[in-house]
C-alpha positions in Angstrom: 0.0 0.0 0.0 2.6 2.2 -1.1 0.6 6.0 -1.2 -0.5 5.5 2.4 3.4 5.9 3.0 3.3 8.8 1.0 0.2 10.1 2.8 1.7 9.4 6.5 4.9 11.4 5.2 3.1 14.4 3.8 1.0 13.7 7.4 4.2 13.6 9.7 5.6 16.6 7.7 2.3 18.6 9.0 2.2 16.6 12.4 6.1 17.9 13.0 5.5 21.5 12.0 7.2 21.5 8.9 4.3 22.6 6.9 2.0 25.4 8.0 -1.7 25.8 8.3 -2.6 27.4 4.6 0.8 26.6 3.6 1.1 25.0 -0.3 2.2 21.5 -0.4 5.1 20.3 -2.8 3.3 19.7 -6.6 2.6 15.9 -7.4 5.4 15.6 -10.3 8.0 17.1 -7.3 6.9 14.3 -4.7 7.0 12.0 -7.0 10.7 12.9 -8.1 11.2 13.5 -4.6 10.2 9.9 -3.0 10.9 7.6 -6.4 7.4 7.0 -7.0 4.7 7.1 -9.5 2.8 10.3 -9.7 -0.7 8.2 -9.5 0.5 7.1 -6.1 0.7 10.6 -5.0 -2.2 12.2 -6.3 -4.2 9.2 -4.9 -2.2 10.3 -1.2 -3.2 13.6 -1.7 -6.6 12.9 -2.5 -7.1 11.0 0.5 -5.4 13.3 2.7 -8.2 16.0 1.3 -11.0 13.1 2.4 -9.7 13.1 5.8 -9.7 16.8 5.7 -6.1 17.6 6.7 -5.5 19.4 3.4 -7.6 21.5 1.0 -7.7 21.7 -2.8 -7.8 25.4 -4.5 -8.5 25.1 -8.4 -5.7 25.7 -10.7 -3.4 26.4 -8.0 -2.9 22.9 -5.5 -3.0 21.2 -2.7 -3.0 23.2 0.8 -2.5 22.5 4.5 -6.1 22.9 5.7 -6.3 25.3 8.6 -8.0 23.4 11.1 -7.3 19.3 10.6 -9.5 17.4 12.2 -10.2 13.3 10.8 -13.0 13.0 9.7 -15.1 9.8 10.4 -15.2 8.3 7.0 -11.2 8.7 7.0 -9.2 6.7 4.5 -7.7 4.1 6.8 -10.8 3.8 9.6 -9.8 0.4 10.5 -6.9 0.2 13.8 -6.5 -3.3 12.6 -5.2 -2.7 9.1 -2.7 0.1 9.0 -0.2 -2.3 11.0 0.0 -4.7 8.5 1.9 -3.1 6.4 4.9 -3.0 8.5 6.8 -6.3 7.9 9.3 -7.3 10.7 12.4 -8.7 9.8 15.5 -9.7 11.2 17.8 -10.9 8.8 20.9 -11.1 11.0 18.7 -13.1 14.0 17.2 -15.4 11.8 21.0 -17.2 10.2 21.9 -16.4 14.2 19.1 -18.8 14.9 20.6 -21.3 12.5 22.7 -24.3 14.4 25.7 -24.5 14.0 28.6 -26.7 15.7 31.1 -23.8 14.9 28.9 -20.5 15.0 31.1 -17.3 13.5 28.0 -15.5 13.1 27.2 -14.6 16.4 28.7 -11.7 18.1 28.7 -13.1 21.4 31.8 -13.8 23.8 32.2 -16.7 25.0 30.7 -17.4 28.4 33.9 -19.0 29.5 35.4 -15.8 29.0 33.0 -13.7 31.4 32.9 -13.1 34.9 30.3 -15.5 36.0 31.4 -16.5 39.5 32.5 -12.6 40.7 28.9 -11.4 38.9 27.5 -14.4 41.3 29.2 -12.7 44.4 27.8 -9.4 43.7 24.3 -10.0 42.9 24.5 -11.5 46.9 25.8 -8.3 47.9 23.2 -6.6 45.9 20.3 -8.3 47.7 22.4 -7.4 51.3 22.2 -3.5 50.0 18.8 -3.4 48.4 17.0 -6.1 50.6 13.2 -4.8 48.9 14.8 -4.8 45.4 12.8 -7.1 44.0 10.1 -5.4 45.4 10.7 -2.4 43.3 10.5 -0.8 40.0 12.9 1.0 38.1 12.1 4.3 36.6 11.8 5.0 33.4 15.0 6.8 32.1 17.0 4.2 34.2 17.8 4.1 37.9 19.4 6.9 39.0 22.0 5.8 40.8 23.5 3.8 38.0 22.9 6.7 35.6 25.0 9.1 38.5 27.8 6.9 38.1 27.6 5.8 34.2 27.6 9.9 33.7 30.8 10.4 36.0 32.6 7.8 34.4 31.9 9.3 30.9 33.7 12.6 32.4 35.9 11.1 33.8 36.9 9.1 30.7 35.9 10.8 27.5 35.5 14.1 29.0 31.9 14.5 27.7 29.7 17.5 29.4 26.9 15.2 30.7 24.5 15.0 33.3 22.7 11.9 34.8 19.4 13.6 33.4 20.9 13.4 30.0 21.4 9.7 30.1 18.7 6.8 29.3 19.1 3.2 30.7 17.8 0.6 27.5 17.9 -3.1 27.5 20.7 -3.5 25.3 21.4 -1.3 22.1 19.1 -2.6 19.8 16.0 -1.8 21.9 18.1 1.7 22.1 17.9 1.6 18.2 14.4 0.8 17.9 13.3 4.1 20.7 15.1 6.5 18.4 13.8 4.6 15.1 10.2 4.8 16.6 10.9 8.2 17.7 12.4 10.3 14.6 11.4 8.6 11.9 8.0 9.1 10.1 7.6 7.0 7.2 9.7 7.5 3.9 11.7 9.4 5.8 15.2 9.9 4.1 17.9 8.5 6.4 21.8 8.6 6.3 23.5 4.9 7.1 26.9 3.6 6.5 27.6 0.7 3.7 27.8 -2.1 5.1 26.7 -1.4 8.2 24.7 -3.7 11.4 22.2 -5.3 9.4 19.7 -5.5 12.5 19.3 -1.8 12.5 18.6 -1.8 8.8 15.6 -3.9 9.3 14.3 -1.6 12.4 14.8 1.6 10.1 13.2 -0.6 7.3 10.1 -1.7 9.1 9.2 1.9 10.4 9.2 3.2 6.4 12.7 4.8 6.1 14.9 5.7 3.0 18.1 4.9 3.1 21.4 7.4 1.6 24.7 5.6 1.7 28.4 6.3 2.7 30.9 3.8 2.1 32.9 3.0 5.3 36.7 2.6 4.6 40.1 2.1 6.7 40.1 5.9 6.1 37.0 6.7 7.1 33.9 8.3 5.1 34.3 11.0 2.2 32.8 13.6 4.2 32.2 15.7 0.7 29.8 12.3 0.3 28.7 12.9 3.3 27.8 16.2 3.4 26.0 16.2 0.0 23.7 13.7 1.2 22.9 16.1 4.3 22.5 19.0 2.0 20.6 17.6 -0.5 18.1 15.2 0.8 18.4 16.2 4.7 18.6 13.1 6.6 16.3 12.4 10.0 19.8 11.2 10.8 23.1 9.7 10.1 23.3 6.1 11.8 26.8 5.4 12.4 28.9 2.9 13.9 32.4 4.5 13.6 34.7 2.7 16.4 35.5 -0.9 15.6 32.7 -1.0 13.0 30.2 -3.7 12.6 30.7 -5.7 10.3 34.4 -4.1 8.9 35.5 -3.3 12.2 37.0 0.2 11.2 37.7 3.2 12.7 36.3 6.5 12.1 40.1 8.6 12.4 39.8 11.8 14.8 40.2 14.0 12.4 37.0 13.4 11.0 35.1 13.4 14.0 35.2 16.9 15.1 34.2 17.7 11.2 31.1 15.2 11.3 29.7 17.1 14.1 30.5 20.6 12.6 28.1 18.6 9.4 25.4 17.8 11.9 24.8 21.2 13.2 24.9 22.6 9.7 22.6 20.3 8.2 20.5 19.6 11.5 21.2 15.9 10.9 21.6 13.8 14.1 24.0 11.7 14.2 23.3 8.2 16.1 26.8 6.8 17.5 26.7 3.4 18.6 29.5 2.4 20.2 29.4 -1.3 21.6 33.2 -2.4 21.4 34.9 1.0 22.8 36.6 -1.1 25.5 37.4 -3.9 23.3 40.5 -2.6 21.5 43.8 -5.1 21.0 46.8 -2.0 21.6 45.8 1.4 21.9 42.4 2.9 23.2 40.4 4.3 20.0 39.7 8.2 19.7 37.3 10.1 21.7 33.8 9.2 20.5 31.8 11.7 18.3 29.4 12.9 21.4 33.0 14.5 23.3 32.6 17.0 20.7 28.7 18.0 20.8 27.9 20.8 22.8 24.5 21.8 20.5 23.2 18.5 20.6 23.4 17.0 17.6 24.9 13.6 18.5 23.3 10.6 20.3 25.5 8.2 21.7 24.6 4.8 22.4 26.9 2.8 24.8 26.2 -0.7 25.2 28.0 -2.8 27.9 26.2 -5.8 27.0 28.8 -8.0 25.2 31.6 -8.2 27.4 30.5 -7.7 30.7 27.3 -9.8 31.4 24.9 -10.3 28.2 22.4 -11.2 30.2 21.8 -7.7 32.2 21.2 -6.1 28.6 22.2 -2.8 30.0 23.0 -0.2 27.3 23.4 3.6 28.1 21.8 6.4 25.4 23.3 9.3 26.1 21.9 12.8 24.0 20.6 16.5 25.2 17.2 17.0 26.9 15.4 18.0 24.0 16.5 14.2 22.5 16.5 12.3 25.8 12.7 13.2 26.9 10.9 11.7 23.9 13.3 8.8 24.2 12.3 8.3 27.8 8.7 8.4 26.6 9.5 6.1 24.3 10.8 3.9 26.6 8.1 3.9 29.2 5.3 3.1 26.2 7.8 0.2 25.7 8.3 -1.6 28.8 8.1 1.2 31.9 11.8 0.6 32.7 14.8 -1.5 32.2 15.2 -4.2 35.7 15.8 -2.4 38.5 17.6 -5.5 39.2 20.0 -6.6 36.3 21.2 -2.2 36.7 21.8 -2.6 40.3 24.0 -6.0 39.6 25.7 -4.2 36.9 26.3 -0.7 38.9 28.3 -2.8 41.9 30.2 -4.8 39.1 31.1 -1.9 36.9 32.6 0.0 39.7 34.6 -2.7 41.1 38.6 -3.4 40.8 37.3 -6.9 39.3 35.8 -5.1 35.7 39.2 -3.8 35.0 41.1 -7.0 35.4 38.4 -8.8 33.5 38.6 -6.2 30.9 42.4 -6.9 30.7 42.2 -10.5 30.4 39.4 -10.5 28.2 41.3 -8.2 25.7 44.2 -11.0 25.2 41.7 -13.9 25.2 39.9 -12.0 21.9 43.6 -11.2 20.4 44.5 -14.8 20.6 41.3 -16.1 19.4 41.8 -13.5 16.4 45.4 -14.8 15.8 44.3 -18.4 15.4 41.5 -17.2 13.2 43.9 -15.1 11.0 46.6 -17.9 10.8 44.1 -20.9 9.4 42.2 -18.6 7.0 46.1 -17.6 5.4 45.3 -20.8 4.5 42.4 -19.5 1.7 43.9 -18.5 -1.4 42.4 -15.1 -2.7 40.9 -14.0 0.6 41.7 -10.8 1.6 41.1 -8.8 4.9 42.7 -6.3 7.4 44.2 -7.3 10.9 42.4 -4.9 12.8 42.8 -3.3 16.4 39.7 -4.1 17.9 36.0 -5.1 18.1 35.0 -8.7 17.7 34.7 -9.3 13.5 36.9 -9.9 10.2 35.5 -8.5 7.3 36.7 -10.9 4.4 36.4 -9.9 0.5 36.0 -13.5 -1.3 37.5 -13.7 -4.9 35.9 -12.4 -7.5 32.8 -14.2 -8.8 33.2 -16.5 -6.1 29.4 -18.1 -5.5 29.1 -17.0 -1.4 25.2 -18.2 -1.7 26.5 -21.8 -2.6 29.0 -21.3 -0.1 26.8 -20.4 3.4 24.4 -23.1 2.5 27.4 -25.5 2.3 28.7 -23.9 5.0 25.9 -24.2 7.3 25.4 -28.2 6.2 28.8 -28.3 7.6 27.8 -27.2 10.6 29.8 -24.0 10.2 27.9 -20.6 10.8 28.7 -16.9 9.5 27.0 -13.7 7.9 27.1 -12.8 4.2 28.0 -9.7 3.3 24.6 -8.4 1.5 22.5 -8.5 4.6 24.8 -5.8 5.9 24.5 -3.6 2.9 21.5 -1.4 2.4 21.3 -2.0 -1.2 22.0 -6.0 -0.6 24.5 -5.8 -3.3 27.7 -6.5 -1.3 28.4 -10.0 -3.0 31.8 -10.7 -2.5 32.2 -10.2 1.3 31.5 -12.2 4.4 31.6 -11.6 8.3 33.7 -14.0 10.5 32.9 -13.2 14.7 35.5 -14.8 16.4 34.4 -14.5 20.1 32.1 -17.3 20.9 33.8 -20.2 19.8 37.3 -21.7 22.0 40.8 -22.2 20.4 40.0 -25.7 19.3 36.8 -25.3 17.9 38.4 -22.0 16.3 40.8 -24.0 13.8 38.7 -26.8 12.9 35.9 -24.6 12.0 37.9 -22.4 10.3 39.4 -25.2 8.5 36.2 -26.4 7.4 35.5 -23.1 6.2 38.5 -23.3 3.8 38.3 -26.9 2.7 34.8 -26.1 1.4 36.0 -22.6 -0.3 38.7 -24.2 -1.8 36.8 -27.2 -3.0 34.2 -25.3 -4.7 36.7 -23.0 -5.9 38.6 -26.4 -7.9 35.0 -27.3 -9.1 34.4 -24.3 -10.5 38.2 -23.7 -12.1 37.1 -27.3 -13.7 33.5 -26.8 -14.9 35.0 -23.5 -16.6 37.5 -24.9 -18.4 
């Protein structure tokens, strides 16, 4: 039902301000142009706006923003039942997560074995001894306060952000942080800026809440920011989504001297820019640069810290940090979706996170990942062809396959052989990215590590010396 997206962004356009009362609307061949859609499929969302009374119609001269819009009873999509069903949700990335697999390099988890599990069993004891009614009690909200004091002190401390606990949000985990802020600023066909590739989950959130995607590509360098800033100028992006420290899936990093100039971009173009940051304490040698939101002082950045992965997964506590004006319809958002993050799992996580103990895990944790890395890098040498950067840190190699190499053949091989990982076109927006896959090499142990990978490169290679002899 392709014009009621057209009407609900005309709609949002009005709801937001953006159009005055009496103001005239874009003509049909402009929206048309504008949104990559037939004309009949506007003129049939204007018409149906002027049913429902929220524009008007002046003879030989357009359509208008009525003064007064009020729905009228015979509106064009009466039925509450309906208008969801044209939102499909997908999750591309969970679904081959979902898959079995003996030797699973898809997932972007770390291996229990490797977390705190006994200290984290000591503390939530000491919790109960602190907070006897705990259970007993919910949390707000935006996220308990206490937690949010400390997470905000630490960023100053750290990063040297100027932040407040009142400008903080507690989510559980980023992705529901990704989904408030979807749910929050975009309206459909809304034109959004994303990186290529890029974390194919939040593709399918932007996706299923009627977003247009803009692409920059995402290289060792960074972004062309002349790319990036005619995007912002000419099509003016809700917001640029962007994972620039140890990227998912390529695990780059966004240099610092680009930083400061994105958020100089933002402010011009009044583009937000969505930083999610889930690996910033996962690097192999040297600490990355100071994240995009240490430069924001008009509030143009929202920075999403998640703490998820390498401290306990199962607390799902992820930190949104942004200005009031961004923060308080994210809280709102928050409390339509589930009134509050466990007052529990952020009390556990606040006595942990402060302790001597997260340091020295941190420590260990960082050599367990290089080593697991190593081994990775040092059976895959075995692939002839592959290509792929050694990088400092995060939890991913991004591998380019040889050209025309068949990588749909390949997974489904793959996965028969009980050997898991994510092609590269479910982290594109375009799904075009053919010739690149994504190894994680967190979950599985050392052993596992080389006989999976091994298996990865007996299959490549054998359906590589099938194909050399079917083309001769």
């Amino acid at each position: 039902m392709r014009f009621k997206q057209v009407y609900d962004y005309v709609w949002s356009q009005i709801e937001r301000g953006e159009r005055k009362a009496g103001e005239k609307l874009p003509s049909i061949r402009q929206v048309a142009a504008e949104l990559g859609v037939n004309r009949l499929t506007v003129f049939k969302a204007y018409q149906h706006l002027k049913d429902d009374g929220k524009v008007d119609v002046k003879e030989k001269s357009g359509y208008f923003v009525a003064s007064v819009n009020q729905p009228r009873l015979d509106s064009a999509f009466p039925d509450p039942i309906s208008a969801p069903s044209a939102v499909s949700w997908k999750n591309k990335l969970s679904d081959i997560q979902r898959i079995p697999a003996v030797y699973q390099f898809s997932q972007a988890i770390i291996d229990p074995n490797l977390l705190p599990n006994l200290f984290l069993s000591d503390y939530v004891k000491q919790v109960f001894d602190i907070y006897p009614k705990l259970m007993g009690t919910y949390a707000s909200a935006q996220g308990d306060e206490e937690l949010r004091e400390h997470l905000s002190r630490h960023m100053v401390r750290k990063h040297k952000f100027q932040l407040t606990a009142s400008e903080l949000l507690i989510t559980s985990g980023a992705q529901q942080a990704i989904d408030l802020i979807a749910r929050t600023f975009i309206r459909p066909m809304d034109a959004i800026l994303v990186e290529r590739p890029t974390y194919s989950a939040a593709l399918d959130v932007f996706r299923a809440y009627g977003a247009r995607f803009f692409a920059v590509d995402i290289t060792p360098e960074g972004y062309d920011l002349e790319h990036v800033e005619q995007v912002m100028k000419q099509h003016r992006p809700r917001f640029f989504y962007m994972n620039p420290t140890f990227h998912n899936p390529t695990g780059y990093t966004v240099p610092p001297s680009q930083r400061k100039q994105l958020v100089e971009l933002a402010e011009r173009y009044r583009c937000l820019l969505i930083e999610d940051d889930a690996f910033n304490d996962m690097y192999y040698d040297q600490p990355p640069p100071p994240p995009l939101f240490s430069y924001d002082t008009e509030g143009w950045v929202v920075y999403i810290r998640s703490f998820c992965k390498y401290v306990a997964p199962g607390l799902r506590i992820c930190a949104v940090m942004g200005r009031k004006p961004v923060i308080a319809p994210l809280v709102s958002a928050k409390s339509l979706a589930d009134n509050g993050t466990p007052l529990v799992n952020q009390k556990i996580f606040l006595h942990y996170f402060e302790s001597d103990r997260m340091q020295q895990h941190l420590k260990k944790l960082r050599i367990a990942l290089q080593i697991r890395r190593d081994i990775m890098e040092e059976e895959l040498r075995r692939a002839p062809g592959w290509e792929w950067l050694s990088l400092k840190g995060g939890l991913y190699l991004w591998i380019k396959l040889p050209d025309g190499f068949p990588v749909v053949a390949y997974f489904e091989e793959s996965l028969r052989q009980n050997v898991s990982f994510i092609p590269g076109t479910i982290c594109d927006p375009f799904d075009a990215i053919e010739d690149r896959i994504r190894l994680c090499f967190s979950l599985v142990n050392e052993s596992q590590m080389r006989e999976g990978v091994r298996r990865l490169v007996d299959i490549a290679n054998r359906m590589q010396l099938e194909s050399n002899l079917t083309n001769r």
